[in-house]
N, C-alpha and C positions, 0 to 999 in steps of 0.2 A: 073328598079327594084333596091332595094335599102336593102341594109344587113348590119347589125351591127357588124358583123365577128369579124373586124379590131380592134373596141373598146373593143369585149368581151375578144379578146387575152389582150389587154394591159392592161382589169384589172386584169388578171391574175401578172402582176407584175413579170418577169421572168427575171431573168438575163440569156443572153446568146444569142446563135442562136437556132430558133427552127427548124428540120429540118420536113417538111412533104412529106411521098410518096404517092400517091394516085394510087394501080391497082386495073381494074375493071376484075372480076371473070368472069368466063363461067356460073353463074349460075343469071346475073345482079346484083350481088351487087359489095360491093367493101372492099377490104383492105386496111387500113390505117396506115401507119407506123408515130409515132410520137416522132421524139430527139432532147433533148435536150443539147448542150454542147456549154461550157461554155469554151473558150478559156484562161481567166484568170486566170482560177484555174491551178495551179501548179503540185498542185498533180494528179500522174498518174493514181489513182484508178477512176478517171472520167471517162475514158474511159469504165470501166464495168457496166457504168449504161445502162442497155437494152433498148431498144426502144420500146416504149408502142403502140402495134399493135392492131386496131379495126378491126372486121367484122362487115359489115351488110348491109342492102340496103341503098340508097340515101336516103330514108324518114326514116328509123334508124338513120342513121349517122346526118341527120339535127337535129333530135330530142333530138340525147344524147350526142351529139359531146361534149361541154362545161363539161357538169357531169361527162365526164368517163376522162376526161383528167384534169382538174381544179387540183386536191387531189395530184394524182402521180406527174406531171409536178412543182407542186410547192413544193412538198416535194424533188424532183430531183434540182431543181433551190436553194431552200435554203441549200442541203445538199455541193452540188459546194461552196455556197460563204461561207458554216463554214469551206468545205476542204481550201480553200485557206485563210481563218481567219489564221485557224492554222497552214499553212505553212507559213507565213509571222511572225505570233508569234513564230515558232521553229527557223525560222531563226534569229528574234531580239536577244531569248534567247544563240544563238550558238555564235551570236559578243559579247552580255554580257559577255559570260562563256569564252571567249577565252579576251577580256579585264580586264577582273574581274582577272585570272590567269596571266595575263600579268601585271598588277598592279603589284601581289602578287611578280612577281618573279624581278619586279624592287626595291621593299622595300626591300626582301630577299636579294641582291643583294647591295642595298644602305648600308643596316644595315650590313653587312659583311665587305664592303669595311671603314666602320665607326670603325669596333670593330678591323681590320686590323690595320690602323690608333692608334689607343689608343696604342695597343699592340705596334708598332714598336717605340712610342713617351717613352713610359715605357720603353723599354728594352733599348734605347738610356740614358738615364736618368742613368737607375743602372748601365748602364757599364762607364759614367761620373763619378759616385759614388765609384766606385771599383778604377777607378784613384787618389779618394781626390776631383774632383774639385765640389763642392757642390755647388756652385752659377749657374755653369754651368749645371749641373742635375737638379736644381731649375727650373730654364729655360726650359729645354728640358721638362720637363716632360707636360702631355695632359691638356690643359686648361678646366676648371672644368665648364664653359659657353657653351663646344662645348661635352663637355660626363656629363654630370648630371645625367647617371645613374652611374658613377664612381665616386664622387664627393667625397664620405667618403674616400673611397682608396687615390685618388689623395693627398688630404685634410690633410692624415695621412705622405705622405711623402712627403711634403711639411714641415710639421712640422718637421718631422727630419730631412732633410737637415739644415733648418732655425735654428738648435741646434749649428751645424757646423758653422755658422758665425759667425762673430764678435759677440762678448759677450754683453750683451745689459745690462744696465743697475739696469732694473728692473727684472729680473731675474736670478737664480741663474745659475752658469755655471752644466750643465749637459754634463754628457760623450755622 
């Protein structure tokens, strides 16, 4: 005797295990229990899919087995591999959202430690300045290459220290 059985389940196309119980009733038919689960899905809510239970006799059961199960069983099997679609996409989003924030709080971090910098190179600079020594406040003060968003600032006392040097030729002595 020879049955297609084997083939009709795998074109059903199902991820997973399928699990079958077969009891036979007091009244000669039988009850059929039919689950599907799906061990790779992730999410817990697989577990609440029911198991698709048939009644009927042996020549029922031959007859409709494929039709009553085909619809549910594949709507159960594709709904497992979107559950775990989307727990595989919550999770890519969760390393995103936590490097994405993690970037943020290096630049935060960078750019502070940057406008620290400026700051302490200026305040070195004026207090050079408060002594007279203007070459040396020249110097000291923040290189216009390394803060370019300070460059006018920088740029303007630069210029007045350089009043302070020696008297240059082509320009008039200014206080």
């Amino acid at each position: 005797m020879q049955t297609n059985f084997f083939r009709q389940l795998a074109n059903l196309n199902l991820t997973g295990d399928l699990q079958m119980i077969l009891r036979l009733t007091e009244e000669n038919s039988f009850v059929l229990s039919v689950l599907l689960n799906n061990e790779q899905c992730g999410d817990e809510a697989r577990k609440l899919i029911p198991p698709l239970n048939l009644r009927g006799t042996a020549e029922e059961l031959d007859n409709g087995f494929f039709e009553s199960i085909s619809t549910p069983l594949q709507s159960a099997s594709g709904l497992m591999v979107d559950m775990e679609s989307f727990m595989k996409q919550l999770e890519e989003a969760k390393k995103q959202s936590a490097l994405e924030k993690e970037k943020n709080d290096k630049e935060k971090k960078d750019k502070e430690a940057k406008e620290k910098k400026y700051k302490e190179a200026f305040q070195k600079a004026e207090e050079l300045e408060k002594e007279g020594k203007y070459k040396e406040s020249w110097s000291a003060l923040p290189k216009v290459s390394e803060f370019p968003d300070y460059a006018e600032t920088i740029r303007k006392k630069q210029d007045e220290y350089e009043r302070h040097f020696a008297p240059s030729l082509f320009t008039e002595n200014q206080p």
